[in-house]
Backbone as a chain_set.jsonl record, in Angstrom:
{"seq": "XXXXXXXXXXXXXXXXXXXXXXXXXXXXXXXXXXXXXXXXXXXXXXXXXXXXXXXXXXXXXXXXXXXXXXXXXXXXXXXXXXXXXXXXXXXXXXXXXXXXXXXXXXXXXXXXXXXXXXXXXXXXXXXXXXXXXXXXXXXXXXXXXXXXXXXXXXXXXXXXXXXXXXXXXX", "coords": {"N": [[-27.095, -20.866, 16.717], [-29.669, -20.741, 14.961], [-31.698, -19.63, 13.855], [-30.845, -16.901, 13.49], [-30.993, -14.011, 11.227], [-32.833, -15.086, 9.372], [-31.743, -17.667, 8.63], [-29.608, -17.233, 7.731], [-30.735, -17.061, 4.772], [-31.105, -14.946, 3.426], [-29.601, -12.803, 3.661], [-26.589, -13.299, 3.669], [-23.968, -13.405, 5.963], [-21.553, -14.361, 5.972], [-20.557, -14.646, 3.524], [-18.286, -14.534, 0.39], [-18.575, -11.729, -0.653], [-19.518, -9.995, 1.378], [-17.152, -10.501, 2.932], [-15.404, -8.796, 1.359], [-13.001, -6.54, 0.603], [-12.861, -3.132, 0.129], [-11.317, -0.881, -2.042], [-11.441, 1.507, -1.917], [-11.267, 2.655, 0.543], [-8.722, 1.894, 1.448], [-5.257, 3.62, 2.725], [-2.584, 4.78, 1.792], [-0.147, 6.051, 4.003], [2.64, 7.82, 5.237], [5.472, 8.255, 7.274], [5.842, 11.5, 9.493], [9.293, 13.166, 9.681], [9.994, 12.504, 11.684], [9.197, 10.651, 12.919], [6.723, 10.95, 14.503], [4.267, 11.26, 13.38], [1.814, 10.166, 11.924], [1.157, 10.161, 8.28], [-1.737, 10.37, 6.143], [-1.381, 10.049, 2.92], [-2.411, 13.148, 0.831], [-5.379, 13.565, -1.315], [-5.644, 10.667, -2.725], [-6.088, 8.846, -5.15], [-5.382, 6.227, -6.482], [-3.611, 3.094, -6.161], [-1.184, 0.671, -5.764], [0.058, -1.88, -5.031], [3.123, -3.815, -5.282], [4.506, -7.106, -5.374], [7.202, -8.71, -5.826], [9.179, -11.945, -6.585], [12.715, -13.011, -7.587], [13.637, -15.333, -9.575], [15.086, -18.34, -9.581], [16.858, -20.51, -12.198], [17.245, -24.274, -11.72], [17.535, -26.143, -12.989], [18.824, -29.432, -14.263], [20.045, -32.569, -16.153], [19.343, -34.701, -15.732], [16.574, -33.453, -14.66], [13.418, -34.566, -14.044], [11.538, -35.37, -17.19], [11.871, -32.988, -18.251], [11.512, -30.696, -18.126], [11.765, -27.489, -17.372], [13.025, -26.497, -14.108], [12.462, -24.633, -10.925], [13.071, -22.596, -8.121], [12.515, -19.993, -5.713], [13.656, -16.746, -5.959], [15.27, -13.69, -4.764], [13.33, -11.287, -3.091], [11.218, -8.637, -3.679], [9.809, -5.598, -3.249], [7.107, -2.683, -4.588], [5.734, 0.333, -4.041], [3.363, 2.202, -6.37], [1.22, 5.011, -6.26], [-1.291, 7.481, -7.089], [-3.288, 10.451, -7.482], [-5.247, 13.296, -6.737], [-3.191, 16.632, -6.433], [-2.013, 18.159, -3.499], [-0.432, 20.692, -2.829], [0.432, 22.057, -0.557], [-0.066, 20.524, 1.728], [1.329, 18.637, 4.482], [1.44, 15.999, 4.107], [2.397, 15.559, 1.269], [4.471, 17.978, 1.262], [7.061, 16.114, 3.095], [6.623, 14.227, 1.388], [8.14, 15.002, -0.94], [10.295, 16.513, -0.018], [11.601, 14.861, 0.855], [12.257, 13.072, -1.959], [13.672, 14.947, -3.022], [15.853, 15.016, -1.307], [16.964, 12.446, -1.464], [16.325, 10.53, 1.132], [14.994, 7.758, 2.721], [11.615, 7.02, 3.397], [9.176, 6.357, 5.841], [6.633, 3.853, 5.626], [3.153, 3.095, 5.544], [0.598, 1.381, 5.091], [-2.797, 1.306, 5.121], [-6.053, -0.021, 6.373], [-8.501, 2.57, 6.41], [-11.542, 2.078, 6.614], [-11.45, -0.123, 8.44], [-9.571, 0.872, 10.475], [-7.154, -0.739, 10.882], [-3.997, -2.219, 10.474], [-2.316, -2.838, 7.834], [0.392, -3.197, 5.373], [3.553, -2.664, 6.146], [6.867, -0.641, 5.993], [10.282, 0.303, 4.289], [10.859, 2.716, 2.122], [12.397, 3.704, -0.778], [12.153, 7.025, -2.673], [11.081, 7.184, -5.767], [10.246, 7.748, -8.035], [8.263, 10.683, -8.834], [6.034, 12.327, -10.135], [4.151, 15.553, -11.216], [1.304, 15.919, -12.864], [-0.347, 18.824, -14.686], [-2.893, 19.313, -16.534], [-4.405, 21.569, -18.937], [-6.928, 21.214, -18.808], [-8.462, 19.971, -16.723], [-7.721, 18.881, -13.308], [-4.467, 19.117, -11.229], [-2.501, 16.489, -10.882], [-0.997, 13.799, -9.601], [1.896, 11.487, -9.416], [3.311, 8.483, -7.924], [6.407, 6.899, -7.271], [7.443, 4.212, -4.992], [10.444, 2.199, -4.06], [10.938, -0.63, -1.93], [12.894, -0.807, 0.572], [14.348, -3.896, 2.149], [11.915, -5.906, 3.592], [8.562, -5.562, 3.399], [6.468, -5.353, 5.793], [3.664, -7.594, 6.999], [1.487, -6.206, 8.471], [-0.706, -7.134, 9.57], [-0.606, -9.231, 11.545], [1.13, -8.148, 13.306], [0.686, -6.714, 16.766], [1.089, -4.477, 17.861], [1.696, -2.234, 16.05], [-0.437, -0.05, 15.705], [-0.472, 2.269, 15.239], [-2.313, 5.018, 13.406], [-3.469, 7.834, 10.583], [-3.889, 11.257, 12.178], [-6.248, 12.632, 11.003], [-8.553, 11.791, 8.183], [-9.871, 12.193, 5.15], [-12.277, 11.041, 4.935], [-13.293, 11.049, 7.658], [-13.9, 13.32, 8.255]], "CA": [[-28.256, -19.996, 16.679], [-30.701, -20.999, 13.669], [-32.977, -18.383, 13.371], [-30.129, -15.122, 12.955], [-30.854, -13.611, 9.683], [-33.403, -16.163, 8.862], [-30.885, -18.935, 8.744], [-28.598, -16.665, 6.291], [-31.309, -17.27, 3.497], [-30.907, -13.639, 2.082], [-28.496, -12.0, 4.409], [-25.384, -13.801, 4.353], [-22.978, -11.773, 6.016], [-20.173, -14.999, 6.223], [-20.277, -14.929, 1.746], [-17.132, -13.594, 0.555], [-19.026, -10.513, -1.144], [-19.61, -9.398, 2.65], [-16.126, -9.885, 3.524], [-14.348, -8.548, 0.344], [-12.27, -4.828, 0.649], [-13.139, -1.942, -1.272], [-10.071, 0.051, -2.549], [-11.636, 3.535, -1.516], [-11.157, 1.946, 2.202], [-7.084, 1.426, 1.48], [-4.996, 4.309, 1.995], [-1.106, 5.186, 2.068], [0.17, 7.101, 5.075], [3.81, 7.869, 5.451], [5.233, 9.174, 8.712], [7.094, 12.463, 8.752], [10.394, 13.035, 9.857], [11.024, 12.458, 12.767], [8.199, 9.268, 13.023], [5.836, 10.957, 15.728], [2.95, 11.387, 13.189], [1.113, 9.284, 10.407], [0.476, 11.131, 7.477], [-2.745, 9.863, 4.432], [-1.275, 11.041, 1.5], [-3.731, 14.101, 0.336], [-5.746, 13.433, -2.375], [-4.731, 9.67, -3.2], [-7.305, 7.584, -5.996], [-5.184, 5.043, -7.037], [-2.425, 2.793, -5.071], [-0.95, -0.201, -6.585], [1.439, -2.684, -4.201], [3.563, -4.883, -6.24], [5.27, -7.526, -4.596], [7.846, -9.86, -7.05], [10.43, -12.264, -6.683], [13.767, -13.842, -8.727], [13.545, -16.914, -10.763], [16.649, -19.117, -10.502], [16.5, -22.039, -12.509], [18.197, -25.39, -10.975], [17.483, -27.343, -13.862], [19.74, -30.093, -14.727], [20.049, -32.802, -17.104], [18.402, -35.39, -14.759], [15.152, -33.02, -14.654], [12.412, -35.342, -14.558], [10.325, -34.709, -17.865], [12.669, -32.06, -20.013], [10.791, -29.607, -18.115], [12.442, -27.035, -16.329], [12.825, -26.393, -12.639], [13.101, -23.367, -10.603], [13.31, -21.887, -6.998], [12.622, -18.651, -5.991], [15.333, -15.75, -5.388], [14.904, -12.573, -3.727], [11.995, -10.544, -3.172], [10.943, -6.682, -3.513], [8.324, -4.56, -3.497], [7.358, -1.151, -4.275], [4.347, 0.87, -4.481], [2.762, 3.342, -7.241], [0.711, 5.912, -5.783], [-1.566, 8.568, -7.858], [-3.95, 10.945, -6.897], [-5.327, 15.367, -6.9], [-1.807, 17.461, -6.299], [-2.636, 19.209, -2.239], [0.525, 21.323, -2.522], [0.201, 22.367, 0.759], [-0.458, 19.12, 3.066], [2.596, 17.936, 4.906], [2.251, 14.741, 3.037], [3.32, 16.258, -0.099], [5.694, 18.696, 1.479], [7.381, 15.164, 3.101], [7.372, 13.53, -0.085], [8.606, 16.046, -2.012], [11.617, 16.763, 0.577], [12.475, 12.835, 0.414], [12.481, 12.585, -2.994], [14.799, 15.949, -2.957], [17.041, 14.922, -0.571], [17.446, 11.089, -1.522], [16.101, 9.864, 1.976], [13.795, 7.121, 3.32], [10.425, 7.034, 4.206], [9.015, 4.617, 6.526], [5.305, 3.999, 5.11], [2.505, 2.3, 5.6], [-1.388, 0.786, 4.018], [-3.846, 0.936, 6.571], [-7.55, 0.027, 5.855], [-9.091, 3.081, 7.407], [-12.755, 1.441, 7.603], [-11.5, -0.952, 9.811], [-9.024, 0.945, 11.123], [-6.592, -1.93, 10.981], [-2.624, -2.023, 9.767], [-2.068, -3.882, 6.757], [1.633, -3.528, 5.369], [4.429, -1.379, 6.009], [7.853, -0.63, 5.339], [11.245, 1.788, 4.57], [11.094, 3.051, 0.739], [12.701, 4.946, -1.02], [11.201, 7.931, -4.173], [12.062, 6.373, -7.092], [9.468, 9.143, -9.248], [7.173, 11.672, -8.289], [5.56, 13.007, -10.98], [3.247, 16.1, -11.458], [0.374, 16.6, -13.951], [-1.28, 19.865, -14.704], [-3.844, 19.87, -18.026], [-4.936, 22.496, -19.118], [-8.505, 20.704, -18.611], [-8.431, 19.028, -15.44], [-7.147, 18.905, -11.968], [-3.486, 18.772, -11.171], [-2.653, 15.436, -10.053], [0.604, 13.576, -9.002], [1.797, 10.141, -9.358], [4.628, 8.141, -7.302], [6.569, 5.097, -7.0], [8.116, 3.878, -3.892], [10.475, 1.454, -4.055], [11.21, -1.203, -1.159], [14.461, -1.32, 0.903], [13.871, -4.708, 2.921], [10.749, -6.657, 3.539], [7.378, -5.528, 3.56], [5.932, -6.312, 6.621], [2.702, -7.994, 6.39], [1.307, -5.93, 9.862], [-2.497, -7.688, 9.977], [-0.252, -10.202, 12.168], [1.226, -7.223, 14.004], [-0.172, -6.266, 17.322], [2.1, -3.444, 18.221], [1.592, -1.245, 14.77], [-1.487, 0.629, 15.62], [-0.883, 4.678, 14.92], [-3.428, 5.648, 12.544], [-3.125, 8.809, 10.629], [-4.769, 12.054, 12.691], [-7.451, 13.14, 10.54], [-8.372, 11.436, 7.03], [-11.092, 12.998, 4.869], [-13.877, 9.796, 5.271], [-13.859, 11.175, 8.946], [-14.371, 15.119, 8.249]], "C": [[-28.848, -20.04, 15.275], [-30.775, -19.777, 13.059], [-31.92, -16.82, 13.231], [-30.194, -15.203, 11.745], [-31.664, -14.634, 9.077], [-32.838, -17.501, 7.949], [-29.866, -18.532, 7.342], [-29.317, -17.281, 5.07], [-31.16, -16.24, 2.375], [-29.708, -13.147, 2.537], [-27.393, -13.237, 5.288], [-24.296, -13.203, 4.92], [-21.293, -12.972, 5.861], [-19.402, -15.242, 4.461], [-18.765, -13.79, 1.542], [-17.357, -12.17, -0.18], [-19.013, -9.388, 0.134], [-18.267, -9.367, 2.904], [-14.97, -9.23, 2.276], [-13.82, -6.772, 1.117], [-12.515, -3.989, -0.517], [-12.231, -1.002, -1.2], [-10.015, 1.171, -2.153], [-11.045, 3.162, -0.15], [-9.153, 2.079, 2.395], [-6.27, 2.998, 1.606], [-3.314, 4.421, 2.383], [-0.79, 6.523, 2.694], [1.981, 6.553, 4.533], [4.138, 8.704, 7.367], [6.913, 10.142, 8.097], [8.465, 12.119, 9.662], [10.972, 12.166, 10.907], [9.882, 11.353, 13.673], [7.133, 9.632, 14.301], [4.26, 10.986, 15.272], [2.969, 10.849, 11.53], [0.927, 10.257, 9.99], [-0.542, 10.439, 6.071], [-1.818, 10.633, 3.516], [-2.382, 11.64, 0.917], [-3.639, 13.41, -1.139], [-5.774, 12.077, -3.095], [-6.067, 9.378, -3.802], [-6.493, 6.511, -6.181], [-3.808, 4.349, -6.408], [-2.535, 0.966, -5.715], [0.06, -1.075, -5.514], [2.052, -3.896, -5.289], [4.528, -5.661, -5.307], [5.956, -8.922, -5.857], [8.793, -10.979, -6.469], [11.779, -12.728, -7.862], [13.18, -14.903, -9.143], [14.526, -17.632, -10.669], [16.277, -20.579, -10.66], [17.537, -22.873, -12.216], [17.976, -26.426, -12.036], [18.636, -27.721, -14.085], [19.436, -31.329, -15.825], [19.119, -33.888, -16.986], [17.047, -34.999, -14.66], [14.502, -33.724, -15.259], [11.365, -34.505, -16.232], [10.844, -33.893, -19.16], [12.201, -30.857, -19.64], [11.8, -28.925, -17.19], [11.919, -26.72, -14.786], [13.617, -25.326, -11.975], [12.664, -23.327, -9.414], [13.084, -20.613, -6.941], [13.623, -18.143, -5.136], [14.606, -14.884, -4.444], [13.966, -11.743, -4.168], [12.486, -9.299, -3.061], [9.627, -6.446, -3.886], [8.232, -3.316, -3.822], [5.449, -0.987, -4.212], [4.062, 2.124, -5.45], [1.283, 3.675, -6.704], [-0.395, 6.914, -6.829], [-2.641, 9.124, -7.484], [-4.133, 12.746, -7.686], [-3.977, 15.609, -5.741], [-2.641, 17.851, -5.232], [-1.448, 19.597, -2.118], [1.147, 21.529, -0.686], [0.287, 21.23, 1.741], [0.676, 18.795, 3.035], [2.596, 16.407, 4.229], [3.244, 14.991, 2.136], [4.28, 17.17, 0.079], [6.802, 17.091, 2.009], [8.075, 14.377, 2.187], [8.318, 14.449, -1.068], [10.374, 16.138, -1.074], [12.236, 15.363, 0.718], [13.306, 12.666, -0.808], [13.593, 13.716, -3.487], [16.078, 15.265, -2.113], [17.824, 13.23, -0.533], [17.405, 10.414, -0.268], [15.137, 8.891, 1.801], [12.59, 7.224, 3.138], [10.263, 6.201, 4.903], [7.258, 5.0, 6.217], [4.268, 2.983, 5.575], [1.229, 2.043, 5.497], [-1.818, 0.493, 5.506], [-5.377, 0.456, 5.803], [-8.276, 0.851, 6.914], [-10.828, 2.769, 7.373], [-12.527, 0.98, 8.981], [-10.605, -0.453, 11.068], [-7.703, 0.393, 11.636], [-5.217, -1.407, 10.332], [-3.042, -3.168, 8.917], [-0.564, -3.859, 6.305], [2.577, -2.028, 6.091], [5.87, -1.101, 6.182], [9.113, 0.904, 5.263], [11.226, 1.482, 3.022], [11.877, 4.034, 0.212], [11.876, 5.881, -2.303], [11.705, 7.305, -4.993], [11.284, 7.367, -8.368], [8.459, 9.982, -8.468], [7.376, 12.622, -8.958], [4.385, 13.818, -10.742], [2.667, 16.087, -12.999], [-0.492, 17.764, -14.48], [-1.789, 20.349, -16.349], [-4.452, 20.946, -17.693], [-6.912, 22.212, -18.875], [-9.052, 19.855, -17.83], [-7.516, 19.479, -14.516], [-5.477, 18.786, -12.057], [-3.4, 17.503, -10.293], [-0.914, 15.064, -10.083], [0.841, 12.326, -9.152], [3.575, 10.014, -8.387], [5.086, 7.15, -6.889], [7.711, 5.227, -5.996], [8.952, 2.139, -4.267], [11.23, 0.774, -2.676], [12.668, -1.283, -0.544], [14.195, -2.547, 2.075], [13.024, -5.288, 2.933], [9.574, -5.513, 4.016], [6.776, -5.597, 4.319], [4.458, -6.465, 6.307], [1.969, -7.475, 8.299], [-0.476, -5.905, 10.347], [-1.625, -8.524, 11.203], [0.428, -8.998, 13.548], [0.887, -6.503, 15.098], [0.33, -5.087, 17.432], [1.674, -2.168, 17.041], [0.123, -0.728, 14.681], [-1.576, 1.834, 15.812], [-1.541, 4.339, 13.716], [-3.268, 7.348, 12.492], [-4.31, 9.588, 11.775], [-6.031, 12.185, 12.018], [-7.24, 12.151, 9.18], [-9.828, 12.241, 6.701], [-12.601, 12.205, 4.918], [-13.803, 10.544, 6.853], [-14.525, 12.518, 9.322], [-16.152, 15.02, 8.106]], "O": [[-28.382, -19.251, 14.453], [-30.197, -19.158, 12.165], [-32.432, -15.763, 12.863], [-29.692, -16.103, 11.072], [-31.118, -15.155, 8.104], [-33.322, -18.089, 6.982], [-29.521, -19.2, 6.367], [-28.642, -17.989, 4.323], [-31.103, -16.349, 1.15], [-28.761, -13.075, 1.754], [-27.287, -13.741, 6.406], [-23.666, -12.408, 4.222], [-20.172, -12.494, 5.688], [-18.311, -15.728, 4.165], [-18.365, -12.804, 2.161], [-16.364, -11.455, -0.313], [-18.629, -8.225, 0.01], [-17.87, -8.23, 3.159], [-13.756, -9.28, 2.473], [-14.387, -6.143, 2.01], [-12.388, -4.167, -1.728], [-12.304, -0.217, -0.254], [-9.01, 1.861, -1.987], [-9.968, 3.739, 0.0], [-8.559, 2.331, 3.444], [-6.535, 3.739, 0.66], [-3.007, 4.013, 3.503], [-0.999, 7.656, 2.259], [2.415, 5.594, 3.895], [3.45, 9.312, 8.188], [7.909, 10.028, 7.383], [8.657, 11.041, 10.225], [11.962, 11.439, 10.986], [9.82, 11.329, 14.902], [6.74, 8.719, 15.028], [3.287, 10.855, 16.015], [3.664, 11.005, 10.526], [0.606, 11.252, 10.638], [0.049, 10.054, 5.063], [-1.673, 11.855, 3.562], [-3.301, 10.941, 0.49], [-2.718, 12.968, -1.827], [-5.957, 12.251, -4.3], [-7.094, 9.591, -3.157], [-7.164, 5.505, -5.951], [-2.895, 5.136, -6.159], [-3.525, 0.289, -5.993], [1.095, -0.431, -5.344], [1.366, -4.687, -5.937], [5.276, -5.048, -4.545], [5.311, -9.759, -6.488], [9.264, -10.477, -5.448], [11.496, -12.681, -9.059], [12.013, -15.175, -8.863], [15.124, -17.745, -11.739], [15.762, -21.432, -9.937], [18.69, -22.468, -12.361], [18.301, -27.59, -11.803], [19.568, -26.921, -14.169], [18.437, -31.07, -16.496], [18.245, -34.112, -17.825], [16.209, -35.896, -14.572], [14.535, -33.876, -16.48], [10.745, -33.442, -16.258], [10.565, -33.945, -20.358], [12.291, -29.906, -20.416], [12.529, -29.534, -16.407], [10.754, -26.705, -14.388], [14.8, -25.034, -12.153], [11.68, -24.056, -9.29], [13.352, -19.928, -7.928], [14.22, -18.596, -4.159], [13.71, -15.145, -3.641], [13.747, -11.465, -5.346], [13.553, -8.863, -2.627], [8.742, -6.949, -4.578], [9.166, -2.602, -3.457], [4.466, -1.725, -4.29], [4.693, 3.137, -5.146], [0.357, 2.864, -6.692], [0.319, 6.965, -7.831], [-3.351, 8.265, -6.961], [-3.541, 13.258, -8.635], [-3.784, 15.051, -4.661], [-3.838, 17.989, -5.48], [-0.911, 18.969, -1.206], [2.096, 21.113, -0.021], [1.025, 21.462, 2.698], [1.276, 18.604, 1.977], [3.616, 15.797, 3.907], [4.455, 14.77, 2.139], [5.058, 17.315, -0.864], [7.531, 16.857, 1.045], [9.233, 13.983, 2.05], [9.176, 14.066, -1.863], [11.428, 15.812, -1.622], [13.431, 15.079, 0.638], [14.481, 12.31, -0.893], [14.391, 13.353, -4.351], [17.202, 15.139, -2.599], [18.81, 12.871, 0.111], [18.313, 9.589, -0.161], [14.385, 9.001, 0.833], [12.557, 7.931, 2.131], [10.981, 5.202, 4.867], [6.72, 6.074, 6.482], [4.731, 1.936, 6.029], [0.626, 2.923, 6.111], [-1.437, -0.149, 6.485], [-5.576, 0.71, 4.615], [-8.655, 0.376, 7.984], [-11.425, 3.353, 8.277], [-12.977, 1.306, 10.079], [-10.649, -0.917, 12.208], [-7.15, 0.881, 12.621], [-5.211, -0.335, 9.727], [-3.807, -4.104, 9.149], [0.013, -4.706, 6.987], [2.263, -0.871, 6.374], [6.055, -1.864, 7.129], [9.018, 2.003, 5.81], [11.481, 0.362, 2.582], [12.004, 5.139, 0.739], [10.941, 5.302, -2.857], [12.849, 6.859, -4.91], [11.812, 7.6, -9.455], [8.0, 9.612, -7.387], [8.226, 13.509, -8.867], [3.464, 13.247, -10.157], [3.326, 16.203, -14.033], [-1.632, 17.365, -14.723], [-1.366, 21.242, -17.084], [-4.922, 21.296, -16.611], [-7.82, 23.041, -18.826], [-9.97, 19.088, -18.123], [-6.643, 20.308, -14.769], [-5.123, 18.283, -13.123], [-4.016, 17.376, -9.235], [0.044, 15.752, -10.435], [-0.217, 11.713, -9.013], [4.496, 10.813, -8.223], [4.432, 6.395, -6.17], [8.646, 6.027, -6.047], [8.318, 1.145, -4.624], [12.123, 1.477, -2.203], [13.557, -1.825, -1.2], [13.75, -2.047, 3.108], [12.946, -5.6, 1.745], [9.784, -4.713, 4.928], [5.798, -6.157, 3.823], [3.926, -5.691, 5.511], [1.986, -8.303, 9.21], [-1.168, -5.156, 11.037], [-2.32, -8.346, 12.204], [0.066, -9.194, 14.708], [0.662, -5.345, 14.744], [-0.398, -4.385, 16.731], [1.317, -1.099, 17.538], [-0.514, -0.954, 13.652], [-2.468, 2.453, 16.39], [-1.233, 3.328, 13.085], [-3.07, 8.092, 13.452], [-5.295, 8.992, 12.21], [-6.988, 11.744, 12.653], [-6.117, 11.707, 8.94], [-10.627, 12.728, 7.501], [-13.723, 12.71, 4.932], [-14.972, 10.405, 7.216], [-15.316, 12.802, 10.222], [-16.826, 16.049, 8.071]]}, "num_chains": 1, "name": "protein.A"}
């Protein structure tokens, strides 16, 4: 079909500017206890996924070059979290009783534009920090770290709960 969008002269929609993700769009749900309901974490701005692995080097003496040579080891992930403190919202009651009681979570990044799963996973608290200036908001920060793999759940058909309410829908 030629003529759609006048042959994508101005309006490309297939450029990767059109298909990029915008960060506000991303957000971290957890589910509570007893896994019957997604929860957004209240308040979230900033969400960080880190995904690493080992290094082991196999160099020997034979290594073409003098250069070394390496393999990779084992992987992990975590995530850092930060956001405005909602005392109140079963997220933060959740997290807060995790990170008290040295349990789990089972978590997971959705892109609520699309609606879509993206990763998700069993973490554990590893910090969850409050902030309260005297000249600003109380806010919260928090790092999750990975027990297991990551799943990567765009490939996923099965993994479609979405939290109840988020505040882009109010």
């Amino acid at each position: 079909m030629a003529g759609e969008y006048d042959n994508n002269l101005y309006c490309d929609f297939n450029s990767s500017a059109a298909k990029a993700v915008a960060g506000k769009d991303i957000l971290l749900c957890i589910f509570n206890a007893d896994g019957s309901s997604l929860l957004a974490i209240a308040g979230q701005q900033g969400l960080t996924i880190s995904r690493s692995a080992d290094s082991i080097e196999v160099t020997s003496k034979d290594t073409k070059g003098g250069w070394k040579a390496k393999i990779a080891g084992m992987k992990e992930w975590s995530i850092d979290n930060d956001g405005l403190y909602v005392a109140d919202d079963d997220s933060h009651k959740a997290l807060a009783a995790a990170f008290e009681n040295g349990e789990f979570v089972c978590l997971k990044v959705i892109n609520n534009k699309t609606k879509l799963p993206m990763f998700g996973g069993l973490a554990v608290v590893t910090d969850y920090s409050l902030e309260a200036p005297h000249d600003d908001c109380m806010t919260y920060s928090i790092s999750l770290e990975g027990n297991g793999a990551l799943v990567d759940l765009s490939v996923e058909t099965v993994a479609t709960k979405m939290p109840e309410t988020t505040e882009s829908e109010e």
